[in-house]
C-alpha positions as CSV (number, residue, x, y, z in Angstrom):
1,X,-48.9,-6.4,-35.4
2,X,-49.8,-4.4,-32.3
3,X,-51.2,-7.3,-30.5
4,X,-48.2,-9.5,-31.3
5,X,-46.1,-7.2,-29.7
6,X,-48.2,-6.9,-26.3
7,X,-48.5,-10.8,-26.2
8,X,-44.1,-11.3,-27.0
9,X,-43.8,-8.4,-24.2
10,X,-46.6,-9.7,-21.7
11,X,-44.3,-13.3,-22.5
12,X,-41.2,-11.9,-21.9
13,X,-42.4,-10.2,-18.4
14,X,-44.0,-13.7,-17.5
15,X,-40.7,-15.6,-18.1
16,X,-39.3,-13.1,-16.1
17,X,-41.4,-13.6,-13.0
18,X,-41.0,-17.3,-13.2
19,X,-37.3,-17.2,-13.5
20,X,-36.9,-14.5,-10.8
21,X,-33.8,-11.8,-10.8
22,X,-30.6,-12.4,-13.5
23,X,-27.8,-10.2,-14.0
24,X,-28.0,-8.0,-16.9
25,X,-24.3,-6.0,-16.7
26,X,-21.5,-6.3,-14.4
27,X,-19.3,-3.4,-13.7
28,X,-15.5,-4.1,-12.0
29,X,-12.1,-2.9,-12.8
30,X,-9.8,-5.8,-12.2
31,X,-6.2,-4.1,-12.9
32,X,-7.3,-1.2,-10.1
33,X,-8.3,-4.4,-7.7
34,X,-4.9,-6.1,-7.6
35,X,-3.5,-2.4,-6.7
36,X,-5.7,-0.8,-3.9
37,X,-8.3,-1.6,-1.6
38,X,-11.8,-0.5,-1.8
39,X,-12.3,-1.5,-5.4
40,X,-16.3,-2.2,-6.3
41,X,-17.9,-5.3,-8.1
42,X,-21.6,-3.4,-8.9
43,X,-24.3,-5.8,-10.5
44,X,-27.4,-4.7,-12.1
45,X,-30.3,-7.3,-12.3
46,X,-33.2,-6.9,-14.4
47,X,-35.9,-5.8,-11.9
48,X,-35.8,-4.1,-8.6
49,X,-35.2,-6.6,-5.6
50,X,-35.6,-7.6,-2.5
51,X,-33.6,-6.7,0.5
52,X,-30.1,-8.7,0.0
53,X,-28.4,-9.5,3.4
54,X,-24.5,-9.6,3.4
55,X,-24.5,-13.4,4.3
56,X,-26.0,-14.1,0.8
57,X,-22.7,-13.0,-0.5
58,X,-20.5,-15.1,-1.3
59,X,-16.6,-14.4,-2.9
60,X,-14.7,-17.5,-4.2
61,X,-11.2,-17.2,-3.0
62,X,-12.3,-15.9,-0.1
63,X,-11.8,-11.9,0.5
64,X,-13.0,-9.6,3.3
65,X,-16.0,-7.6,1.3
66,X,-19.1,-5.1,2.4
67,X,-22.5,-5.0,0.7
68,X,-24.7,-2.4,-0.3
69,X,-27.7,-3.1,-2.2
70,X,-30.6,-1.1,-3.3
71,X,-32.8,-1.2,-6.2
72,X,-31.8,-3.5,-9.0
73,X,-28.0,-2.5,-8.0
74,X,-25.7,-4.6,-5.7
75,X,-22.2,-3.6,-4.9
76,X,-20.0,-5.6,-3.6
77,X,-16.5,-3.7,-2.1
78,X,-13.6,-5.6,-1.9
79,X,-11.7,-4.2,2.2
80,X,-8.1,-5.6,1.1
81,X,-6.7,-5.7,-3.2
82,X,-7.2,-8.8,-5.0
83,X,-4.6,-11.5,-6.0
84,X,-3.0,-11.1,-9.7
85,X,-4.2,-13.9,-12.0
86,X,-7.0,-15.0,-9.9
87,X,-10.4,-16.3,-11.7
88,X,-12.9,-14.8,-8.9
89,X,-16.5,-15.6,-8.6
90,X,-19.0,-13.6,-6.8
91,X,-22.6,-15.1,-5.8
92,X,-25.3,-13.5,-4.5
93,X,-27.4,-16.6,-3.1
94,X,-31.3,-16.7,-3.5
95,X,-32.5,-13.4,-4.6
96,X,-35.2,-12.3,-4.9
97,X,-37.4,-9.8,-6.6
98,X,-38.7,-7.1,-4.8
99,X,-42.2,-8.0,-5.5
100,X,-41.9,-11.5,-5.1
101,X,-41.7,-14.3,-6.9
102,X,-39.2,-16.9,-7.5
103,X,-35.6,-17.5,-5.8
104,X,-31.9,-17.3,-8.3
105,X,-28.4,-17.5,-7.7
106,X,-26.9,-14.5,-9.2
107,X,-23.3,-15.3,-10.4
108,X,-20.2,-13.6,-12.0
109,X,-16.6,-14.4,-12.1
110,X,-14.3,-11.9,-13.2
111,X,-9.9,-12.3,-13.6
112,X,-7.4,-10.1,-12.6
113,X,-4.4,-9.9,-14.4
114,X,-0.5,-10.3,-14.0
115,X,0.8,-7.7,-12.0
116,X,3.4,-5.4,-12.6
117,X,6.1,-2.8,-10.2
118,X,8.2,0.0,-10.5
119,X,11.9,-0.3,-9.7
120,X,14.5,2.0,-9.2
121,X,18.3,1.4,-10.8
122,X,20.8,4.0,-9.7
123,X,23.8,4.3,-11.5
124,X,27.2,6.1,-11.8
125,X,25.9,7.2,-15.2
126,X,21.9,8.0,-15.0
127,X,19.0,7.0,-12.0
128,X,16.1,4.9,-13.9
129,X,12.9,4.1,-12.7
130,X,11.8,0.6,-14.8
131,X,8.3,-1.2,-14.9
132,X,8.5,-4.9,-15.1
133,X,6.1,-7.6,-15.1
134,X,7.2,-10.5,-12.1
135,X,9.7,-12.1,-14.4
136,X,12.0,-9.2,-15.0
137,X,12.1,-10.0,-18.8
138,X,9.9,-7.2,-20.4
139,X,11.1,-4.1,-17.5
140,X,10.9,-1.0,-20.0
141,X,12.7,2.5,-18.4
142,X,10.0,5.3,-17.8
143,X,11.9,8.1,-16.1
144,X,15.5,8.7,-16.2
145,X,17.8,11.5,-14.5
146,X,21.0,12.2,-13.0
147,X,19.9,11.9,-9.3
148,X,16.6,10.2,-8.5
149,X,16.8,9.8,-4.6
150,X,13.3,8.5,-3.9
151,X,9.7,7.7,-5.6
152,X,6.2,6.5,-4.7
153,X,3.6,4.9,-7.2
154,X,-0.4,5.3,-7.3
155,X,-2.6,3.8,-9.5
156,X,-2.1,6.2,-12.3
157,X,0.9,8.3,-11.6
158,X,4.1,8.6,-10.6
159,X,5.8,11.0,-7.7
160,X,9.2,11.2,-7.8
161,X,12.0,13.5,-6.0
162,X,15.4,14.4,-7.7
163,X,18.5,16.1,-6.4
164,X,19.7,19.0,-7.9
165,X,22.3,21.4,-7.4
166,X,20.0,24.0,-5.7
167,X,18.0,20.8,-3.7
168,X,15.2,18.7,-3.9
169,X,12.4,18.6,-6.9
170,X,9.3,16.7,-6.5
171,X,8.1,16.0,-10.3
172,X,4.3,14.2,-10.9
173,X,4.1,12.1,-13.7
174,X,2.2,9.4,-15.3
175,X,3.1,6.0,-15.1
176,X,4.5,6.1,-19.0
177,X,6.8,9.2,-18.1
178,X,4.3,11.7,-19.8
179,X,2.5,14.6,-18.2
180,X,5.3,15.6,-16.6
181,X,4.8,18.4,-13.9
182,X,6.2,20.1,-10.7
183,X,4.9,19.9,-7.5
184,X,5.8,23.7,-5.5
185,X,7.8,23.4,-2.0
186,X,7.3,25.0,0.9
187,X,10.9,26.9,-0.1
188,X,14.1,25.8,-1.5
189,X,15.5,23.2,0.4
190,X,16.0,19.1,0.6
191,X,13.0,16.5,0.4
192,X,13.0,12.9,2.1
193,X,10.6,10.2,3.0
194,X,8.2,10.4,0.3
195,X,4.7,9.0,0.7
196,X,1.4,8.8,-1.2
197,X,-2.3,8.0,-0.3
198,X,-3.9,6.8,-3.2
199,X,-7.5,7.7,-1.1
200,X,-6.6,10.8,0.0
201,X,-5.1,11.7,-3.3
202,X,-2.1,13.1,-1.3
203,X,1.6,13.2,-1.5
204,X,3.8,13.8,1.5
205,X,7.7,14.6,2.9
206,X,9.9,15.7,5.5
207,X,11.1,18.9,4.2
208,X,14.3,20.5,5.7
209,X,15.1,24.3,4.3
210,X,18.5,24.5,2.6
211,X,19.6,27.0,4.7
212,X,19.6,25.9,8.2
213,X,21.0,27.3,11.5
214,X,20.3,27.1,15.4
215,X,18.3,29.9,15.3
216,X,16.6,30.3,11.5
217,X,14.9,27.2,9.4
218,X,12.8,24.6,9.2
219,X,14.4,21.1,9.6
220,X,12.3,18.1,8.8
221,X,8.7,19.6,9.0
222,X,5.9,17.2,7.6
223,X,4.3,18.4,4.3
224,X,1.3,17.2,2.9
225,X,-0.4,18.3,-0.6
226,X,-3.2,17.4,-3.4
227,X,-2.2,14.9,-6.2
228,X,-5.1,16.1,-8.0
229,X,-5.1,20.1,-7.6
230,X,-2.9,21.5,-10.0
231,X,-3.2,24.9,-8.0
232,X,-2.3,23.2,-4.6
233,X,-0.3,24.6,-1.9
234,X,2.2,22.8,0.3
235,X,0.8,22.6,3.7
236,X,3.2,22.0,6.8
237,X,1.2,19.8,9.7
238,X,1.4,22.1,12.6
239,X,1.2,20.9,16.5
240,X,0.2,23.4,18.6
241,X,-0.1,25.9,16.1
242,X,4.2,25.0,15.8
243,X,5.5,23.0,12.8
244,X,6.6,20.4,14.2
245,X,9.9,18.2,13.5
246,X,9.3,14.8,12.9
247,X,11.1,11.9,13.2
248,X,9.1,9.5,11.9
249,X,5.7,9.0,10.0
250,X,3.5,7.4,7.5
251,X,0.1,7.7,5.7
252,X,-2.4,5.4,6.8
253,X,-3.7,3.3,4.0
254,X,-7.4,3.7,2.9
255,X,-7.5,7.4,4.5
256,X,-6.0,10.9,4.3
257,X,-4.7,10.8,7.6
258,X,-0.9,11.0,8.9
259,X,0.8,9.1,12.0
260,X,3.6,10.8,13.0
261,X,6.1,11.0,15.8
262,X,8.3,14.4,16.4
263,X,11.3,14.5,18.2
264,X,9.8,14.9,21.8
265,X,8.6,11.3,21.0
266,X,4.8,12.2,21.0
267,X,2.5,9.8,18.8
268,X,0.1,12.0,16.6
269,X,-3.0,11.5,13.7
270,X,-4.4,13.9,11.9
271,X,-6.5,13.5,9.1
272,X,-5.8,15.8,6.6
273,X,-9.6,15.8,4.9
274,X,-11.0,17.5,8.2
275,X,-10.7,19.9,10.7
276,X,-10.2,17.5,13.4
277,X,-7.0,18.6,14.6
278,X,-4.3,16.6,16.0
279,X,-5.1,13.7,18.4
280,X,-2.5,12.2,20.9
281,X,-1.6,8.3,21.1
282,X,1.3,9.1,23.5
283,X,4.8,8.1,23.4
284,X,6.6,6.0,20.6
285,X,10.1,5.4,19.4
286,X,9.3,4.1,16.5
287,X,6.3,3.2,13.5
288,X,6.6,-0.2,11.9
289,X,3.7,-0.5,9.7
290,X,0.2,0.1,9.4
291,X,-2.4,-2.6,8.1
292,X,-4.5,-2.3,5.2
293,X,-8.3,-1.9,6.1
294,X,-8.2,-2.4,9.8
295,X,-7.0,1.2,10.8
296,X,-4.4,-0.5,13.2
297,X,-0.9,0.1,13.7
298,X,2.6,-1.4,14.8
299,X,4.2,1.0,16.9
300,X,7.3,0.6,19.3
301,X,6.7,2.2,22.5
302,X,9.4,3.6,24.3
303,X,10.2,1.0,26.7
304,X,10.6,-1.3,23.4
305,X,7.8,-3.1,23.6
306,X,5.9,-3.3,20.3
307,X,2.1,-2.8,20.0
308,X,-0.9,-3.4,17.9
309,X,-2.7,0.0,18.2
310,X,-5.9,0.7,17.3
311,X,-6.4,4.3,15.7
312,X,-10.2,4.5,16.2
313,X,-10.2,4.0,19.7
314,X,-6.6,4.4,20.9
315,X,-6.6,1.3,22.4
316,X,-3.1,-1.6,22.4
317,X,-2.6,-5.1,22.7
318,X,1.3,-6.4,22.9
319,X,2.0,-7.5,19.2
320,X,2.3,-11.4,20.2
321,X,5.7,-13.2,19.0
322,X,5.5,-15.9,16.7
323,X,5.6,-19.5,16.9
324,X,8.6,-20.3,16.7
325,X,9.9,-17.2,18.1
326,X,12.5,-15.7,15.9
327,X,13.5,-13.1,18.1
328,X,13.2,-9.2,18.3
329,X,12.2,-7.7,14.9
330,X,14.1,-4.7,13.6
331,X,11.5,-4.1,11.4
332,X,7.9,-5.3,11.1
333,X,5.4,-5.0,7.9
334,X,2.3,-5.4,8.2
335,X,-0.1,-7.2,4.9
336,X,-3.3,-8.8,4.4
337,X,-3.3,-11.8,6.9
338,X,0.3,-11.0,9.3
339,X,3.5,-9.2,9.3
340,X,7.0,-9.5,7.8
341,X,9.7,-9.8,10.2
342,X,13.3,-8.7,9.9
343,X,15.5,-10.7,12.7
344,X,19.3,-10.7,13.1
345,X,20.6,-14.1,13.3
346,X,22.9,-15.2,16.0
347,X,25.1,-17.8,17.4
348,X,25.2,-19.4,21.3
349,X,27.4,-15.9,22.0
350,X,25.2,-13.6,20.5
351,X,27.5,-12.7,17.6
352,X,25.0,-11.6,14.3
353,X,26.2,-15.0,11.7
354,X,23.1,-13.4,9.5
355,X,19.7,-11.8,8.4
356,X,16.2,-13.3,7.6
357,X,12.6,-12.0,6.5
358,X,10.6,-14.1,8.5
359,X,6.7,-14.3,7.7
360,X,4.2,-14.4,10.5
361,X,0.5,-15.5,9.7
362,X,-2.0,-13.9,11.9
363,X,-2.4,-17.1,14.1
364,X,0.9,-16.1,15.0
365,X,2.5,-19.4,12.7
366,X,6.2,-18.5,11.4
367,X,8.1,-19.7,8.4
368,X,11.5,-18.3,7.3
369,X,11.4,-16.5,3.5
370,X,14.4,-15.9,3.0
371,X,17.6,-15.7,4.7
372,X,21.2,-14.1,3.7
373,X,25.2,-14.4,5.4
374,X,26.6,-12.2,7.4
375,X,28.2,-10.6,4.4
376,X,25.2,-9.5,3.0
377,X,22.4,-6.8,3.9
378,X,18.8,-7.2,3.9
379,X,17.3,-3.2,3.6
380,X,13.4,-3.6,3.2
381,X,11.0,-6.2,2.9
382,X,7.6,-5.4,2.0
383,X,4.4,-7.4,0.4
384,X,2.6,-6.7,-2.6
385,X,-1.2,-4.7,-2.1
386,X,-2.8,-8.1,-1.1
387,X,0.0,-10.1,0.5
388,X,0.5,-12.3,-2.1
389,X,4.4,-11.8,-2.9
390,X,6.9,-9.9,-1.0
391,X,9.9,-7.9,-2.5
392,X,12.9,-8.4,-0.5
393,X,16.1,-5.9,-0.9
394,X,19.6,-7.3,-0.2
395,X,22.8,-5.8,-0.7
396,X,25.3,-8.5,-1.1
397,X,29.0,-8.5,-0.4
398,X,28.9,-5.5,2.1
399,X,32.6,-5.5,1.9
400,X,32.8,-4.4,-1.8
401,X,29.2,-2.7,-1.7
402,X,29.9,1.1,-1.0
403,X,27.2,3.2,-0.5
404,X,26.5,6.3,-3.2
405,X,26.5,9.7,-1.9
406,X,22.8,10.5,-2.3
407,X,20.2,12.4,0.1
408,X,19.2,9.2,0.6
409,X,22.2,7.0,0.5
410,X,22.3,3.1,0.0
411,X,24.8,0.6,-0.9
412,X,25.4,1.1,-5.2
413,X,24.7,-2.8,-5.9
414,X,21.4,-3.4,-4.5
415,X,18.7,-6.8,-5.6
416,X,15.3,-7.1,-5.1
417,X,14.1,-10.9,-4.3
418,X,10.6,-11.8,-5.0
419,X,8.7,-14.5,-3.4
420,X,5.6,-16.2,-3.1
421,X,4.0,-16.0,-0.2
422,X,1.3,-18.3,-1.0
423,X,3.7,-21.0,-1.2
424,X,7.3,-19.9,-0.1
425,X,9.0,-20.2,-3.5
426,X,11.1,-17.9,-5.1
427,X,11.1,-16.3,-8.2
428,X,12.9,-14.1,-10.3
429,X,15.7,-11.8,-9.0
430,X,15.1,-8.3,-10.0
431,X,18.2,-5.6,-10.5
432,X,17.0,-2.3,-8.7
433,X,15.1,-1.4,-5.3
434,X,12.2,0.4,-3.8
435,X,9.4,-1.5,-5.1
436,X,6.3,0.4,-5.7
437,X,4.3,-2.1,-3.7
438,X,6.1,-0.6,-0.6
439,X,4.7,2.1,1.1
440,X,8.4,4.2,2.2
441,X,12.0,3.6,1.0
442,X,14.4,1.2,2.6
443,X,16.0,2.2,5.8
444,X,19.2,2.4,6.0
């Protein structure tokens, strides 16, 4: 018996050799893919191997990735999210093993699955925050309250600010509604332009103290603080060893750090897992967008010219109009592969006859998405994690559209239009706004 078992296991280690590597497990979490960048494909083969060089990789539809191999492990990290109900295959071309031996094509394929957002319904009645799937006909409340002003969305939880009589609450949640929890402030005051990094594990707000006066205060200071640390503190960014005001700001994606601008109109990043400090990026009037995995932002200078600025480095290139040219943007947001454009429309005399959300591929190549009359509003458009849709928010009928009296006030009838970028056609019409694929809330 014993010498049948060293001649099957001496057989199995010769078929082995002459059949070179194969995968024996495959590791990936396809719902987290579809909703942040950075998500790993890891693939274990069944002996150590060679050295694998990042051109043997191979991901079918194409997505940016890095490679790091070492022993019988290859990972494979996706730069930008993947598309919702995409079949993906992944090929590592002639490996090898690490003593030798013969050449295989190590495959997987892998499918993501339908995706899904938050929305959030104000009414005269009670705020509701709904998850839907893309058709709108399965959304299921998770959250409800009298005033819900604002919320962000990670991949597991839920931030979300309501108004109360006494001010601003910041409550953490998961995405069910459960676990419920709240966050402290620096004091009692009023909370705005709520953000989260999903990296950095970080929520952040303007913060303005309830009690304000010329001489005694804090009026929009920017606070930062851990998802994750139950125990944590609110921490105000300070310039100068001076909280600063700030007019403007936004986390940028796939790090801890903050872009700001205060009300001198001075630029700033910090990264809030070091000790770095602050670094300059001098003057802006404004912060349209930052890309996903390329660490550059869209920033309006103060002359009004608008500017593709590299964070590493701190060096610009003029963001190039599109082809056609649509005009000046009022707001820009960035996504995987170019930018949504909001334009005003306008006749021979320059009177506004409209709104559109214009898309701009990288190669500068623009296509209209969606366009509404000068009756109606367009508030935010913004793209899901990978770019593949984009959630549009119209007001219609301005006329007969007042806006509530929130901390954050907006028009009471508000839509969200979905689209496919892919392809340019439109699907469902969703009731609600400030879809958890965008970053901040609509402007107003």
């Amino acid at each position: 018996m014993l010498g049948i078992l060293v001649l099957v296991g001496a057989g199995l280690g010769v078929v082995s050799l002459t059949q070179g590597p194969r995968i024996t497990e495959v590791q990936v979490d396809p719902a987290h893919a579809i909703d942040a960048s950075g998500s790993r494909l890891i693939l274990t083969a069944n002996q150590s191997l060679a050295a694998i060089d990042p051109a043997q990789v191979t991901v079918e539809p194409s997505v940016p990735f890095t490679v790091d191999a070492a022993g019988r492990g290859i990972g494979i990290r996706f730069t930008v999210p993947l598309d919702d109900e995409t079949e993906y295959t992944v090929t590592v071309a002639d490996a090898t093993g690490a003593s030798g031996g013969p050449k295989n094509d190590l495959t997987t394929t892998f499918a993501t699955p339908p995706s899904s957002i938050f929305l959030l319904n104000r009414s005269d009645k009670e705020d509701k925050i709904f998850q839907t799937d893309l058709t709108g006909e399965n959304g299921v409340p998770v959250f409800a309250a009298d005033k819900i002003n604002d919320f962000r969305a990670t991949s597991s939880q839920l931030v979300v600010t309501v108004e109360e009589d006494d001010g601003s609450h910041i409550l953490v949640m998961d995405h069910d509604g459960g676990n419920q929890r709240e966050l402290p402030l620096p004091g009692e005051g009023y909370v705005g332009s709520i953000q989260v990094s999903e990296r950095g594990g970080l929520v952040g707000y303007s913060y303005s103290d309830r009690e304000l006066s010329d001489t005694e205060g804090r009026a929009s200071v920017l606070v930062t603080q851990s998802l994750n640390d139950k125990d944590s503190e609110p921490q105000v960014i300070e310039v100068g060893d001076t909280e600063a005001s700030i007019f403007a700001w936004q986390f940028v994606p796939d790090s801890a750090a903050v872009l700001f601008i205060d009300f001198d109109g001075a630029l700033s990043l910090v990264d809030r897992s070091s000790d770095a400090g602050v670094q300059s990026l001098g003057l802006a009037a404004n912060i349209q967008g930052i890309s996903r995995g390329t660490y550059t932002a869209i920033v309006e200078r103060l002359d009004g010219t608008v500017v593709e600025l590299n964070l590493a480095d701190g060096s610009e290139q003029p963001l190039a109009a599109s082809n056609p040219d649509y005009g000046i943007a009022s707001t820009i947001t960035p996504f995987p592969g170019g930018t949504l454009r909001h334009v005003v429309q306008r006749n021979d005399l320059g009177i506004p006859t409209g709104q559109a959300v214009v898309k701009v591929d990288d190669d500068g190549t623009a296509s209209p998405l969606i366009e509404v009359p000068s009756t109606d509003s367009i508030l935010q458009a913004c793209a899901s994690p990978s770019g593949q849709y984009a959630a549009v928010v119209i007001a219609p009928n301005m006329t007969d559209n007042p806006y509530d009296e929130m901390l954050l006030p907006l028009p009471k009838r508000l839509e969200t239009h979905l689209i496919d970028l892919r392809t340019g056609d439109a699907m469902p019409v969703l009731t609600g706004f400030d879809a958890s694929w965008c970053q901040t809330a609509p402007r107003f």
